[in-house]
N, C-alpha and C positions, 0 to 999 in steps of 0.2 A: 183530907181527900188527896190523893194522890196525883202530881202532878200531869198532865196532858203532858206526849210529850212535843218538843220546839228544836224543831230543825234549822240549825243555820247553814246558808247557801255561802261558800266561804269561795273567796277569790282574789286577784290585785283586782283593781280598776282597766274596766273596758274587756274582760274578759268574757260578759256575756250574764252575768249575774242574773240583773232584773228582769233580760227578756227569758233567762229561762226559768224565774221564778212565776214570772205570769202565765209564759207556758205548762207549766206544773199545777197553778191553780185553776187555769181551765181546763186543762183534764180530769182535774180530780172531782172540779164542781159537774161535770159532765157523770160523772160517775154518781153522782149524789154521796162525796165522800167532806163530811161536816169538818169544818177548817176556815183559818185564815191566814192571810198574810201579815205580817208585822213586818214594816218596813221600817229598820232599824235605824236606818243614815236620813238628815235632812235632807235630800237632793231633790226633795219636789215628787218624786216618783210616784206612780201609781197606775189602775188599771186606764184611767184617762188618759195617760201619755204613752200608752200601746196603742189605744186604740182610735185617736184623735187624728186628724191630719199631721205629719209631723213637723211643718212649715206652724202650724200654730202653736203643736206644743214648746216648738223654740220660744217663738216668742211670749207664751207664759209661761213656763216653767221656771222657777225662781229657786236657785239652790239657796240652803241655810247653811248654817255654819254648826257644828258638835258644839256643844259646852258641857258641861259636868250636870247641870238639869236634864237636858235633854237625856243624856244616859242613865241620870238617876229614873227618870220616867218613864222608858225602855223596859229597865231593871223592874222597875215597880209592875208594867205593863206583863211581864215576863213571870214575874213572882207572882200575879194576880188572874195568870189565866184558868179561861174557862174552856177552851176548846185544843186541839194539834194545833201548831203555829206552825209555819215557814217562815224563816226568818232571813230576810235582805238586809244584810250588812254592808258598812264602808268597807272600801277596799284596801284602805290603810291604818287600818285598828291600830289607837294608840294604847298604849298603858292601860290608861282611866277607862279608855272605850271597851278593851279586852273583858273587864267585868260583868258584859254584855253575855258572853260565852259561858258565864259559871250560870246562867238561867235556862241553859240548852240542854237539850239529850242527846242529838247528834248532830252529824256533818254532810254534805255535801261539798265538795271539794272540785271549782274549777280553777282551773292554772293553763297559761297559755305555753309557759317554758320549766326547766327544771327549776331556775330559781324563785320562781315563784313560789311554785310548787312545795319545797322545801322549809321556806319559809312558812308558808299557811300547814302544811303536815306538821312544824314543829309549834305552831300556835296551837292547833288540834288537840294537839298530845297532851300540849302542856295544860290545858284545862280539861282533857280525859273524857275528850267527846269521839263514841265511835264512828267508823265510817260508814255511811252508807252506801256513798258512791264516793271515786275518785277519778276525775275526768279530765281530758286536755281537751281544751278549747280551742279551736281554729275556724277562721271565718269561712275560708273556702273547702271545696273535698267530699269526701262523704262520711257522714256518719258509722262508727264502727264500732258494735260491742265487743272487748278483747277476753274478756274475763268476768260470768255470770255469776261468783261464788257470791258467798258472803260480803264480801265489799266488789259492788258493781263497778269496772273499770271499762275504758273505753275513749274513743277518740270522737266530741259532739261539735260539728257544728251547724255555719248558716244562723249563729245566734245574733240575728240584727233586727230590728223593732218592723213589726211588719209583719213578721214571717212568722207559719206557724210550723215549730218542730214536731219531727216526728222521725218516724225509726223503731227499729229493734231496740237499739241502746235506751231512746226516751222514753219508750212503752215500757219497757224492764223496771225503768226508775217510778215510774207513775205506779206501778205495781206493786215496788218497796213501800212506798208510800202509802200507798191504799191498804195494804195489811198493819202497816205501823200506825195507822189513823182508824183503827176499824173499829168505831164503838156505833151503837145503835142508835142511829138518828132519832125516834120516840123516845128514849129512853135521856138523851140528852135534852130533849125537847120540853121534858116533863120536870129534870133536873132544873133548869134555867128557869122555866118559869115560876115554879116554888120557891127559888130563890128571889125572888122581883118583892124589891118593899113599896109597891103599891098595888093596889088591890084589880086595876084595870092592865091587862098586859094583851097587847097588839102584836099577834104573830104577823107578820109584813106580806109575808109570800101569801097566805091566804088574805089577807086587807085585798090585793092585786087581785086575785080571783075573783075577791066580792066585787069589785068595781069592775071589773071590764075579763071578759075571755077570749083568753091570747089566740091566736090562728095556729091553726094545729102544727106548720110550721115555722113558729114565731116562738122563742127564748121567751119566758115571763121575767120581764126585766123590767123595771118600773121608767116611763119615759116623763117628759115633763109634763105633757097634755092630762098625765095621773095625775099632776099634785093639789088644782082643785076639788076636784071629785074626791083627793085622801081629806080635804081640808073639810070639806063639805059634810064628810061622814061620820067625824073623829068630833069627841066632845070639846070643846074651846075652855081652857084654862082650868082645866083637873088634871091631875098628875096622872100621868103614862106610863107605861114600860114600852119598850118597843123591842123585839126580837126579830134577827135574821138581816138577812143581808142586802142592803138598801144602798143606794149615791146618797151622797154627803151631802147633797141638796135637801135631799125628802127628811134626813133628819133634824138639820137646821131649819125647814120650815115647820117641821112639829113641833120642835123645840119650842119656836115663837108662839106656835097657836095654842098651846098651853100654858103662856107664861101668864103668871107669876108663877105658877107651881110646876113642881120640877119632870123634869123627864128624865128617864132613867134607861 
């Protein structure tokens, strides 16, 4: 099968990476465009520490450290997909970690100065991943699309945790994206589950339907007050599949309520 393809969001550190990789995956999920993030680097990141108080996610946010697992796992992660990725990268790719990039199709490129810039355009190169966009990052100012060709360039920012982008430049980019991720949600939906080696598979987003119906202005996002009621519903200790996209809570407690046998 032909690979999905996996966008890496390249940049130094503190250029604005994470918060515009999260801003790119609410937009796309807003569009009903099928995807995930793959957060490449241990730093703890995720959509919980956008959207959390930021005073708490200091105090839990627990960075880790790269080792040669961790990228072999990545790399495996990368080689074993099943959906378009976006890919959050450290911002100072060593060697070992570069390997992460021969798993990718293309790039996103943000850089605060020329040398940065430079550097990540000749890392680019060197593993022969095209451009999608090529962007300068700055905290204050206004957003500026410069150049709509083929490689999207421009000047973004206001990328600080909090805030939600938006603009001509970042609608442009959400756009690239949505054509490069453009497969038919049934038709992926039908793929995935025939692939599932047990015989019971749990689409997620309808499980939330069956239990509770969201307010017409209400996100169907699963809260904790759901996780009874999933517990309630769900058979206890037969193997599972689960599909679609859930907090890391709801899967670890499925996990448990089918243990010994496995979930998938």
């Amino acid at each position: 099968m032909e690979l999905f393809p996996a966008v890496v969001i390249g940049g130094p550190p503190h250029s604005g990476k994470s918060v515009l990789t999260y801003n790119l995956t609410q937009a796309l999920r807003t569009r009903g465009v099928q995807h995930y993030v793959l957060r490449a680097a241990p730093d703890g990141e995720g959509d919980w520490s956008h959207e959390a108080d930021q005073e708490t996610v200091r105090l839990l946010r627990i960075k880790g450290a790269f080792s040669p697992q961790f990228v072999d796992h990545i790399c495996r992660s990368l080689a074993d997909r099943h959906l378009p990725l976006l890919v959050d990268v450290g911002g100072r790719p060593t060697a070992d970690q570069e390997r992460i990039f021969d798993y990718c199709t293309h790039a996103i490129l943000l850089t605060p100065d020329p040398a940065s810039h430079a550097t990540w355009l000749e890392m680019m190169q060197r593993h022969a991943l095209p451009l999608i966009a090529d962007l300068t990052s700055r905290l204050a100012g206004e957003s500026i699309l410069t150049d709509a060709g083929p490689v999207l360039r421009g000047v973004i920012t206001g990328l600080e945790r909090g805030r939600t982008v938006s603009g001509p430049l970042f609608e442009a980019l959400v756009e690239r994206l949505a054509d490069l991720f453009a497969y038919d949600s049934e038709e992926l939906r039908r793929m995935h589950t025939r692939m599932a080696p047990v015989e019971t598979v749990v689409e997620l987003d309808r499980l939330l339907r069956t239990l509770r119906t969201p307010a017409p202005d209400e996100a169907a996002r699963w809260k904790p007050s759901d996780l009874l009621p999933a517990l309630d519903y769900l058979p206890h200790q037969v193997p599972l599949g689960l599909y679609g996209r859930a907090p890391n809570w709801l899967y670890a407690a499925l996990a448990l309520h089918v243990h010994p046998a496995p979930l998938y």
